[in-house]
VEXVEX-807440 format. One line per field, with one value per residue (C-alpha): x, y, z; chain; residue in one letter; residue number from 1. Coordinates in pm, 1 decimal, always signed. Layout:
% residues N
px <- (X  ...)
py <- (Y  ...)
pz <- (Z  ...)
c <- (A  ...)
r <- (A  ...)
k <- (NUM  ...)
***
This chain:
% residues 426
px <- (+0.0  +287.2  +284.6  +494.7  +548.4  +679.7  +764.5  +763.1  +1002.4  +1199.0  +1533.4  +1633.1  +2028.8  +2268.1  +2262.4  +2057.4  +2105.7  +1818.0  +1751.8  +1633.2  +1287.9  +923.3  +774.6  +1020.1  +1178.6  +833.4  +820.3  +1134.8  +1043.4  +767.7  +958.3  +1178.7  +906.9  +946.6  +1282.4  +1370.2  +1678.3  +1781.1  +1777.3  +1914.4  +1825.6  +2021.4  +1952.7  +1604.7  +1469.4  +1334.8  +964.6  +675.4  +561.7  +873.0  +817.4  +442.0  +576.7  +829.2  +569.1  +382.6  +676.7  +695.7  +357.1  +406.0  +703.0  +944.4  +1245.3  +1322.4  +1630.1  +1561.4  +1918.6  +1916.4  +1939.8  +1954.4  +1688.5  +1751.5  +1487.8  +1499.3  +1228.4  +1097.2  +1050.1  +699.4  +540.1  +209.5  -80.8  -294.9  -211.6  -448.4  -611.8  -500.3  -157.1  -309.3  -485.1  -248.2  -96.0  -159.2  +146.8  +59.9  -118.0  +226.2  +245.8  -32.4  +148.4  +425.0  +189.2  +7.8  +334.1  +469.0  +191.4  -88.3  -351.4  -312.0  -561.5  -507.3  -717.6  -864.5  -614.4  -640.0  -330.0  -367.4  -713.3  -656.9  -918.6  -1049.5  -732.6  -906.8  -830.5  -959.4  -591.9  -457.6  -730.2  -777.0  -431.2  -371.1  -671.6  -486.7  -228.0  -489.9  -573.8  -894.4  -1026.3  -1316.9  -1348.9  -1521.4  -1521.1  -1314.9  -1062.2  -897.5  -885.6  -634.7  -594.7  -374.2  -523.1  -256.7  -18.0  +39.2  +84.3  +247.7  -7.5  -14.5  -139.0  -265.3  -331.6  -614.6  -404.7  -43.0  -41.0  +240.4  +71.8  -82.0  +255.2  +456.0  +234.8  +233.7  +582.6  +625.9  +369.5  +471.7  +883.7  +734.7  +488.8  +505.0  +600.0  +601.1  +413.9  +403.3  +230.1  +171.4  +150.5  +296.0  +475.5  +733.5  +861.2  +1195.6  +1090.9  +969.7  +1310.1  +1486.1  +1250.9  +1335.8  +1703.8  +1615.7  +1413.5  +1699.3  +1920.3  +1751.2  +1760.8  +1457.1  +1461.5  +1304.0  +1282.3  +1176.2  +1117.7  +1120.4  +945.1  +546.6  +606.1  +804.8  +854.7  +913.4  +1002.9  +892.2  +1172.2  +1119.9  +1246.9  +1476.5  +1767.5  +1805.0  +1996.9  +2133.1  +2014.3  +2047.7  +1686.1  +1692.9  +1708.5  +1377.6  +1244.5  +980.8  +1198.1  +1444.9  +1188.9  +1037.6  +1324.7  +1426.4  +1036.4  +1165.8  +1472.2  +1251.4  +928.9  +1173.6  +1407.6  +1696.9  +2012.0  +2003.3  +2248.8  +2068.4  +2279.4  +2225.3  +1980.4  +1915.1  +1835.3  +1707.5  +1424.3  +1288.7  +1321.3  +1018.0  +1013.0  +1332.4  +1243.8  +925.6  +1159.7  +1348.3  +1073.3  +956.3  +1295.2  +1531.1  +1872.0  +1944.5  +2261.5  +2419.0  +2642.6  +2822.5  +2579.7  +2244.4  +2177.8  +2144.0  +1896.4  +1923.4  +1624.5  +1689.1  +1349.8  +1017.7  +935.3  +700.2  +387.8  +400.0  +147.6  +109.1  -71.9  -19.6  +35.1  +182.7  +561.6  +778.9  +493.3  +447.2  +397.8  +86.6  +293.8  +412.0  +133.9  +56.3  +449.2  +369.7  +45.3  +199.2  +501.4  +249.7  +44.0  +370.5  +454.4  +428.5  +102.0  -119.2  -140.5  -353.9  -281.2  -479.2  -457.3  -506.6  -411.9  -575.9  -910.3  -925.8  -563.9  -702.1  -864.6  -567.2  -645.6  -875.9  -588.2  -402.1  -643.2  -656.9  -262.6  -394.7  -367.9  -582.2  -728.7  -1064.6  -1139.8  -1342.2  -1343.9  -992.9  -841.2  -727.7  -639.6  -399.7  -367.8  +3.0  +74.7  +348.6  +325.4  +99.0  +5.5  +43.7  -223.8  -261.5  -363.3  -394.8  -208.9  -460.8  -191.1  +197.4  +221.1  +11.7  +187.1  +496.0  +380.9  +225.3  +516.3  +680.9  +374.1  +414.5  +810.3  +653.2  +423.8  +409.2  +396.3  +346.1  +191.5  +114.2  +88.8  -119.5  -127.6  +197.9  +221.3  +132.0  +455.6  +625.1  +522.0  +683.9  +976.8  +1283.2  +1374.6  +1207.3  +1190.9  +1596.7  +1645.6  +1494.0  +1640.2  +1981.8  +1890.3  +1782.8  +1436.1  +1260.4  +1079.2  +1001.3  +815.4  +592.8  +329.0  -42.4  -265.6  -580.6  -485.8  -471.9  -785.5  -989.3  -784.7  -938.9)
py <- (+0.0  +245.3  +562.3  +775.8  +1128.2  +1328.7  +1691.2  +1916.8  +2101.7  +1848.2  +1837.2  +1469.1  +1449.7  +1151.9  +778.1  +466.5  +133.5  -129.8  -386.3  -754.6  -727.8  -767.3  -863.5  -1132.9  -1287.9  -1405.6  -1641.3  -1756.7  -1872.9  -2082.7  -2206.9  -2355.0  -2621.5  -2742.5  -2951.2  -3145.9  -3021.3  -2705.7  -2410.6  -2054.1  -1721.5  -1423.0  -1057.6  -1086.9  -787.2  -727.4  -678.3  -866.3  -1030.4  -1241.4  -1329.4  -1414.3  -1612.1  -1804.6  -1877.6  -2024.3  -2256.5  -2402.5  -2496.1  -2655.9  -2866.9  -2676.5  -2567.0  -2187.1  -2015.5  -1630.7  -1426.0  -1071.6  -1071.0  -1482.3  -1747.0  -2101.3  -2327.7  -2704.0  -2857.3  -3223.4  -3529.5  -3545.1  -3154.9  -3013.8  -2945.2  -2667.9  -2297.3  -2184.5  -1875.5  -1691.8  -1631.4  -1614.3  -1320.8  -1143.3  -1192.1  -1258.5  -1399.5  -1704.9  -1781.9  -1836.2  -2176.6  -2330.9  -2439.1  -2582.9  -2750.0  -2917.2  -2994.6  -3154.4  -3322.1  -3397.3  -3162.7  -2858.0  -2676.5  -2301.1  -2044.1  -1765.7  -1447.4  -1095.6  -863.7  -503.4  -321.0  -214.2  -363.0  -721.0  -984.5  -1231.0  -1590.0  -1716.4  -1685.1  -1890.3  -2139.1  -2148.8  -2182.5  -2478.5  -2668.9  -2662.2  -2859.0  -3116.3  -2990.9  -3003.3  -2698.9  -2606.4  -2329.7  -2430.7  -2308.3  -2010.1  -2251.3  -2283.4  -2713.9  -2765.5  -3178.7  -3379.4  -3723.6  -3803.7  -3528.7  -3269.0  -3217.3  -2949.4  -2763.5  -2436.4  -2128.9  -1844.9  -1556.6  -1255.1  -1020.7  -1096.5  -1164.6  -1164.6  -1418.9  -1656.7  -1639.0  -1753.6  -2020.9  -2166.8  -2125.2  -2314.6  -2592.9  -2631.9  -2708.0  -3049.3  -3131.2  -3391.0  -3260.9  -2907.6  -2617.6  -2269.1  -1948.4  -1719.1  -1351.2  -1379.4  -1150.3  -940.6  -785.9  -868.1  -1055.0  -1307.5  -1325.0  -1383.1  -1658.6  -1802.2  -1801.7  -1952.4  -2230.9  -2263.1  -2301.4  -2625.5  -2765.2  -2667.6  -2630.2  -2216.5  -2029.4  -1666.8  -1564.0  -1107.5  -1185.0  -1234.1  -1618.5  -1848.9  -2181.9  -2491.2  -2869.2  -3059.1  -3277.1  -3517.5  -3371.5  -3049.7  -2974.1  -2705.2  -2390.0  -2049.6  -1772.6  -1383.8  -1172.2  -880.7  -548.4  -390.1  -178.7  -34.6  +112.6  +236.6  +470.0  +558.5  +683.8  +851.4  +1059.9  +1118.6  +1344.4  +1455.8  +1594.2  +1744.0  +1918.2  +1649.5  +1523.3  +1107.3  +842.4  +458.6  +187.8  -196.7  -67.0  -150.0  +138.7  -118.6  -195.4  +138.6  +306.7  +493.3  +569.4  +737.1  +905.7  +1107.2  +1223.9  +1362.7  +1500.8  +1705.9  +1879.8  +1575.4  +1491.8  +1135.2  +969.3  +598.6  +466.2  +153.8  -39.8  +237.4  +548.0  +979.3  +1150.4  +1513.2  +1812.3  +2173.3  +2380.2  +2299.2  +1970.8  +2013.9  +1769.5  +1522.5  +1297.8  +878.3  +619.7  +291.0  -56.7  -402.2  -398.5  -233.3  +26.3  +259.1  +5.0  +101.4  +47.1  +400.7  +549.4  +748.6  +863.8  +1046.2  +1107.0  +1317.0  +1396.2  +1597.7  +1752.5  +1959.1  +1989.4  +2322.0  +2268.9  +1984.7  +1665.3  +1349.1  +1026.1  +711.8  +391.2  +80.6  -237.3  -185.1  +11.5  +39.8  +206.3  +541.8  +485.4  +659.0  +995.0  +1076.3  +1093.5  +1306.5  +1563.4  +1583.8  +1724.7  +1991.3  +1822.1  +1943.5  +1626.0  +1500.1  +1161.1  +1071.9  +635.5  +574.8  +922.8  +1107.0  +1496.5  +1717.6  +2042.9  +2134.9  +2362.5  +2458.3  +2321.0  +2048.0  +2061.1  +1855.3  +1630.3  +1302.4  +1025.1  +697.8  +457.6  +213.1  -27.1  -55.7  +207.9  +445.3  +459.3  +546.6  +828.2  +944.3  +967.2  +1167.7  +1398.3  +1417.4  +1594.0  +1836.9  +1954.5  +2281.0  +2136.8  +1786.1  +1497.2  +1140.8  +807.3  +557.4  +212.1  +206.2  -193.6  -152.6  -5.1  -242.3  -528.4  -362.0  -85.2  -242.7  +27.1  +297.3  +519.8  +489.8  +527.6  +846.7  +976.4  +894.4  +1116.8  +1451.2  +1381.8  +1464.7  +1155.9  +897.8  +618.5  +633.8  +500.1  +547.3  +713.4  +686.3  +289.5  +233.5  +397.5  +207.1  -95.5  -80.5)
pz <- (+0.0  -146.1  -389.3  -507.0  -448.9  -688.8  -715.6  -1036.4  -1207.2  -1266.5  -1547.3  -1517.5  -1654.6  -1609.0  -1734.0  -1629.6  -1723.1  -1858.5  -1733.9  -1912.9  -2061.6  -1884.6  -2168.2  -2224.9  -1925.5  -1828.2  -2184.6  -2138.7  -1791.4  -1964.3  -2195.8  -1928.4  -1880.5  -2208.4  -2076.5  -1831.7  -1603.6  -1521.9  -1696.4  -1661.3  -1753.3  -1681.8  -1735.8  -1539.3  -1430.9  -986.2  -1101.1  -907.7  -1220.8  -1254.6  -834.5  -925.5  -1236.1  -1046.7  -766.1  -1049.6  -1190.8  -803.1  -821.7  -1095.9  -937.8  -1036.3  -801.8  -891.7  -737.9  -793.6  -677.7  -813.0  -1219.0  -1229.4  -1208.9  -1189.0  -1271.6  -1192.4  -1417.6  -1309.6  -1571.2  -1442.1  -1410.7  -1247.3  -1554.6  -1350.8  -1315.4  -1055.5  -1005.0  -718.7  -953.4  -1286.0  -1202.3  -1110.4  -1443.4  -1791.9  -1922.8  -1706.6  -1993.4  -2155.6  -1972.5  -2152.0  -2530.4  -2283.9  -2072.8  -2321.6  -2514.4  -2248.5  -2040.3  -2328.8  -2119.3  -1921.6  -1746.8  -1682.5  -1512.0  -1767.7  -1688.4  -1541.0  -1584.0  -1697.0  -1718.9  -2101.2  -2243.4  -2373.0  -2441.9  -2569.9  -2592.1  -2925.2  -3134.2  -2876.2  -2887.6  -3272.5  -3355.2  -3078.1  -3274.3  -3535.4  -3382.8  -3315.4  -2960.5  -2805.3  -2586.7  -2414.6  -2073.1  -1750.3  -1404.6  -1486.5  -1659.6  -1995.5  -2067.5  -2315.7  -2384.4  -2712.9  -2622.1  -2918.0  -2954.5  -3102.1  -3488.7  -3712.2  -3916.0  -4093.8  -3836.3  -4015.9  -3708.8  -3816.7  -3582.8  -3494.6  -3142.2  -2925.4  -2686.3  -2941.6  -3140.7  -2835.4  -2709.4  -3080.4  -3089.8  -2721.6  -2866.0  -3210.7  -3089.6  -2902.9  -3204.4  -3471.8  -3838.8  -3966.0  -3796.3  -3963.2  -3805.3  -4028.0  -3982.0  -3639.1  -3430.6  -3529.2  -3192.2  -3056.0  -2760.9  -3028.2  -3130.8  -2756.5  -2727.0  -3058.6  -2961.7  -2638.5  -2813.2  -3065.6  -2717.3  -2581.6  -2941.3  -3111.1  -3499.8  -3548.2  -3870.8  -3898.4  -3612.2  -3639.4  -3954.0  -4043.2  -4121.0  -3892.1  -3938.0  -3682.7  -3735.8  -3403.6  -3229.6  -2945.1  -2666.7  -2551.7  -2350.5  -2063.7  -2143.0  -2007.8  -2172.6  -2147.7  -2185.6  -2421.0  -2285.1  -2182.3  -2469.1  -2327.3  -2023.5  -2245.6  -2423.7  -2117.1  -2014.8  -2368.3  -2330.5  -1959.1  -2086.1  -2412.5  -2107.7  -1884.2  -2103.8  -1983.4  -2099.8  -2036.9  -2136.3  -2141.2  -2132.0  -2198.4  -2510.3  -2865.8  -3052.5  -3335.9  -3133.7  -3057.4  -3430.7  -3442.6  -3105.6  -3180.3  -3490.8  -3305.5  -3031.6  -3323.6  -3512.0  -3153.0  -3148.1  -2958.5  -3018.3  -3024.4  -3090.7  -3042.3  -2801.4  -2804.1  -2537.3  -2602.4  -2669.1  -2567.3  -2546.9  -2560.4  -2543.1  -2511.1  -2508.7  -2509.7  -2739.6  -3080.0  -3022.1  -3283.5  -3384.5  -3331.9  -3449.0  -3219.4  -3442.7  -3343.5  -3405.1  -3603.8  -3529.3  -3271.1  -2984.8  -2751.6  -2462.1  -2540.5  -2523.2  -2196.5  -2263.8  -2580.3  -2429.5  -2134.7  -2368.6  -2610.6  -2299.7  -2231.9  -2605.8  -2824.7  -3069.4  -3054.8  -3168.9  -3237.7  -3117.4  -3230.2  -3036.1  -3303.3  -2991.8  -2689.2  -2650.8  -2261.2  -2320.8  -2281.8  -1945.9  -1733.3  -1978.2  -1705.9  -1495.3  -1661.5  -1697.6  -1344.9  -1399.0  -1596.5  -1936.8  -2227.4  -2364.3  -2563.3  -2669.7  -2963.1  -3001.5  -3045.2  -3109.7  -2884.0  -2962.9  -2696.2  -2692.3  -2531.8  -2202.4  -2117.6  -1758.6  -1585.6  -1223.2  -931.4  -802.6  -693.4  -936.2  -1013.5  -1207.9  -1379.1  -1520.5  -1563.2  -1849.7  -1756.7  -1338.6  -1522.0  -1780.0  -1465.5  -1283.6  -1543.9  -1610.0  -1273.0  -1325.2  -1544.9  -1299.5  -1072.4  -702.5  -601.3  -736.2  -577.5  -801.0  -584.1  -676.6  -717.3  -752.8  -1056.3  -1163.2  -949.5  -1204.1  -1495.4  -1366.4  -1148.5  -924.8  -1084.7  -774.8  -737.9  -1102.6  -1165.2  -819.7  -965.6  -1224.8  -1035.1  -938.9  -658.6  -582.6  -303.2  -220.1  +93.5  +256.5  +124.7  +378.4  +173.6  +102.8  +429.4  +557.8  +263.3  +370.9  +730.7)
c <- (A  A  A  A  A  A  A  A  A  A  A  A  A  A  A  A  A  A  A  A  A  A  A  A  A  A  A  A  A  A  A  A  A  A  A  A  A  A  A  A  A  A  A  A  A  A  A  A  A  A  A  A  A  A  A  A  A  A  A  A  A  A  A  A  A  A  A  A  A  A  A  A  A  A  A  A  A  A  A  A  A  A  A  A  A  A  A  A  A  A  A  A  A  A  A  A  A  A  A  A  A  A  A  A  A  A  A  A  A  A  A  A  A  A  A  A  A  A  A  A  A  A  A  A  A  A  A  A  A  A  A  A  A  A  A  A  A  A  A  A  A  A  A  A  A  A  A  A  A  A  A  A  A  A  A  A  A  A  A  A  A  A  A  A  A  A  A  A  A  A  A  A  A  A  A  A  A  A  A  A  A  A  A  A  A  A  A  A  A  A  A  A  A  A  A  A  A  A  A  A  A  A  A  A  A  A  A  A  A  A  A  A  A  A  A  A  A  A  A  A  A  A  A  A  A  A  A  A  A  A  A  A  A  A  A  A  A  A  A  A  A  A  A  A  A  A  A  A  A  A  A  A  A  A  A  A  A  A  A  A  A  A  A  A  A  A  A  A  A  A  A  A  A  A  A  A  A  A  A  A  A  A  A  A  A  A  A  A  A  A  A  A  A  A  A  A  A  A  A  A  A  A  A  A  A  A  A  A  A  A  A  A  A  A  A  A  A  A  A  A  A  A  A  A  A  A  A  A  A  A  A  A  A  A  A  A  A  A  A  A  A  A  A  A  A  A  A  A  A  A  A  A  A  A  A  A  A  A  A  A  A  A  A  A  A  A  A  A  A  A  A  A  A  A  A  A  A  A  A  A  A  A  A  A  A  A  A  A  A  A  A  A  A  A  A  A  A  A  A  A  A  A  A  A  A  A  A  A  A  A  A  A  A  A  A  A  A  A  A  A  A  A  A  A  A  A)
r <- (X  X  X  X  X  X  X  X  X  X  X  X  X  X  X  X  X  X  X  X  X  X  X  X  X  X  X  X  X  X  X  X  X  X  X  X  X  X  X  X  X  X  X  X  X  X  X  X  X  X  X  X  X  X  X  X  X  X  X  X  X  X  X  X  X  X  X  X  X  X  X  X  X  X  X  X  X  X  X  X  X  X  X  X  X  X  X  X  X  X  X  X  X  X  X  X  X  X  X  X  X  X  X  X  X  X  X  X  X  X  X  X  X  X  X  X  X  X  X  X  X  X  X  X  X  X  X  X  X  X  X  X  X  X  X  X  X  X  X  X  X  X  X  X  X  X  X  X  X  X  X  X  X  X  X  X  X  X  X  X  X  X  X  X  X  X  X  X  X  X  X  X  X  X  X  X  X  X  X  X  X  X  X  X  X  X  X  X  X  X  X  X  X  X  X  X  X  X  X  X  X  X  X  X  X  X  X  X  X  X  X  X  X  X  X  X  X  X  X  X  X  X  X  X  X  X  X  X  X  X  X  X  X  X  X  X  X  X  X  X  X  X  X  X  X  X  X  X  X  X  X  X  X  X  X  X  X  X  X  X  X  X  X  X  X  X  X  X  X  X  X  X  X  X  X  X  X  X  X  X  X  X  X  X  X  X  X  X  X  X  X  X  X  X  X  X  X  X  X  X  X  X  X  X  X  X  X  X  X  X  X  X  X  X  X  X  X  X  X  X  X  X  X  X  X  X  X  X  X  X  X  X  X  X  X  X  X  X  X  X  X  X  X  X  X  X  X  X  X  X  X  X  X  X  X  X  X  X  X  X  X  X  X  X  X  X  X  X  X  X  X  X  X  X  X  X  X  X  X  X  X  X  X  X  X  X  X  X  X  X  X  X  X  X  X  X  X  X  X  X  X  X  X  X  X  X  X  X  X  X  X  X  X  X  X  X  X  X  X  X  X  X  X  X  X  X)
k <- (1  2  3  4  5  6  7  8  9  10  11  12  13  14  15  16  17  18  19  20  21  22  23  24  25  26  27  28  29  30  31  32  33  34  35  36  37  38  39  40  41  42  43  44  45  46  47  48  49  50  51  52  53  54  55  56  57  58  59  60  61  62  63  64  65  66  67  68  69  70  71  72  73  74  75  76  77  78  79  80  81  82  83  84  85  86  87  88  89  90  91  92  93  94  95  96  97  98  99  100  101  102  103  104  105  106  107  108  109  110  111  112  113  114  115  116  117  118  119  120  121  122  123  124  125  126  127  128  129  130  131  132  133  134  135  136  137  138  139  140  141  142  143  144  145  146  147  148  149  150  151  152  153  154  155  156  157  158  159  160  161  162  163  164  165  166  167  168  169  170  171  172  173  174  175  176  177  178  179  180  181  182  183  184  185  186  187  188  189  190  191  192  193  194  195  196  197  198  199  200  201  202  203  204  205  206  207  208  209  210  211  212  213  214  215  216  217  218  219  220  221  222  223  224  225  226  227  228  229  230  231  232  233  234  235  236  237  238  239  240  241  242  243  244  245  246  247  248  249  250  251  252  253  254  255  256  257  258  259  260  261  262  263  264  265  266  267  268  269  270  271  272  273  274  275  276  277  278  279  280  281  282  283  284  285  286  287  288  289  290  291  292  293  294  295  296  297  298  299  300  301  302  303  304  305  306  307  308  309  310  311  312  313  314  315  316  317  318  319  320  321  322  323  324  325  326  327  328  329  330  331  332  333  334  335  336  337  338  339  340  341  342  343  344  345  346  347  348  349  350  351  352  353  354  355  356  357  358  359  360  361  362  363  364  365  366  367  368  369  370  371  372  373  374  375  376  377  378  379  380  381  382  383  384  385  386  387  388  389  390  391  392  393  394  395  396  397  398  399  400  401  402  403  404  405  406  407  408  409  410  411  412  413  414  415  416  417  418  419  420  421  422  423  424  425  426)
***
């Protein structure tokens, strides 16, 4: 029952290192099921979702040693099949478990997910592409029952939108299955890729994988690995619209500029300098930033996990811009939020149109998921007095040390206890 405090005015300068990504780490610890033995990944960010993943793995059987940036995870010949509720709420990529599960086991049975309030996630890629593979799957009592009475079996997967969930659970299925399995316009984002390398690690045959059509030849069993997660993209742009809001001057280390392209090129286009390093990049604003506008689209595009960043980016900008969110369409919920800084924001379906000032103002707020808690935070930097983030466990799932981070760069900022948390908690 933490928030953070944050006060304005804020010119964050320095450098900050990422660490291993969210929305990776948490796939590769799946795919550690897939093989016997033990398996390490390095690189692995202090979030709660990995501690709510790896509390997951146990129940399954698994022994997982978590010491900081390093997971081991012992993986038994014969594993658990259920993924119960309590943790699955908590987070969707639990629902990563299930293409392993039923690869390994012939059944698996895994509670329907929470995770973020962005809007509906639904299921039906996952389950249409795992019938393909000659699965059978039905839902009762809150659970997903996934069961291959006779295997699995390579078929051709052709996805209507190119999920990153459905993609990686065919991917984690297909390795184990019998013959040829193709998924066709899959994925394209570079966690795809780090768990194609890992997969690749423990022996499985992957084509394609970064492109629309990947390609896998089932083999009859895997072999543990140790394998390094790809730097967080999404925490090195957050950080890259932290030095564009307040005017900064930030060096981020342990990043691929590759990955964040576009991200990169609208920083420029608002008036950034950006520049490569040899392990990241710099990011560079003097004066107030132009607004620019964004349309979100699954990778290469504009990724929606950007979006209360440009969001709060453009509410400071000069001009005004239009941003349209194509993913998620409970994404602008936290808008209300920002408004309550001072922002100058309508809504009309899935466009959202901000009009730039050239300060925000402190209040408290509310983050509504992971994204949103941090472009609050950094709204909050732009803002005349102080403003207070509650639900801060939200961030917590996605940011490792984000509270020390931006210190280390100049902010004033704290964690401390919520008062109004705890009298609703009584």
């Amino acid at each position: 029952m933490e928030r953070i405090r944050v006060a304005g005015s804020a010119r964050l300068a320095g450098e900050v290192t990422v660490t291993g990504a969210k929305n990776s780490v948490l796939k590769l610890m799946a795919a550690a099921l897939l093989a016997p033995g033990r398996t390490t990944i390095t690189e692995v960010p202090a979030i709660l979702d990995v501690d709510v993943m790896a509390e997951l793995l146990r129940r399954l059987g698994c022994d997982v040693d978590h010491a900081p940036g390093r997971l081991a995870i012992d993986v038994p010949q014969e594993i658990g099949d259920e993924a119960d509720y309590d943790l699955v709420r908590r987070l969707r990529a639990s629902i990563a478990v299930l293409g392993p599960l039923l690869a390994r086991c012939g059944e698996a049975r895994v509670a329907l997910p929470g995770g973020d309030n962005i809007g509906s996630r639904g299921l039906d890629l996952h389950v249409a592409g795992l019938q393909k593979l000659g699965a059978e799957l039905d839902s009762e009592h809150g659970f997903l029952i996934a069961r291959a009475p006779h295997g699995l079996v390579g078929a051709a997967v052709w996805l209507d939108f190119p999920s990153v969930g459905a993609t990686e659970n065919l991917m984690m299925a297909g390795v184990l299955a019998r013959g040829t399995t193709v998924i066709d316009n899959a994925a394209r984002e570079p966690e795809i890729v780090d768990l194609s390398r890992m997969l690749q690690g423990m022996g499985a045959k992957v084509d394609g994988a970064g492109s629309s059509t990947i390609e896998i030849q089932g083999v009859t069993a895997l072999s543990p690995t140790t394998h390094a997660t790809v730097p967080d993209r999404i925490v090195a742009g957050t950080f890259a619209m932290a030095a564009v809001m307040t005017r900064g001057d930030i060096e981020i280390h342990n990043a691929r500029p590759e990955h964040l392209e576009l991200v990169l090129d609208r920083l420029v286009g608002c008036g950034a300098a950006v520049s490569e390093l040899d392990d990241g990049f710099h990011v560079e604003m003097n004066g107030r930033p132009s607004a620019v506008d964004v349309v979100t689209l699954p990778y290469p595009g504009f990724s929606t996990d950007f979006l209360p960043m440009i969001i709060g980016m453009n509410a400071v900008a000069e001009g005004a811009a239009m941003v349209t969110e194509n993913v998620f369409e409970g994404r602008f919920r936290f808008i209300q939020e920002l408004v309550r800084l001072g922002a100058d924001i309508r809504t009309d379906g899935h466009h959202a149109v901000i009009r730039g000032r050239e300060r925000l103002s402190g209040a408290p707020v509310e983050a509504t998921d992971i994204r949103a808690g941090a472009g609050l935070v950094l709204a909050g930097l732009v803002a005349e007095g102080v403003t207070t983030v509650s639900e801060l466990h939200h961030i917590d799932r996605g940011y490792a040390g984000f509270v020390e981070q931006l210190q280390a760069l100049g902010a004033d900022v704290v964690r401390e206890p919520d008062p109004n948390a705890a009298v609703f908690g009584a």
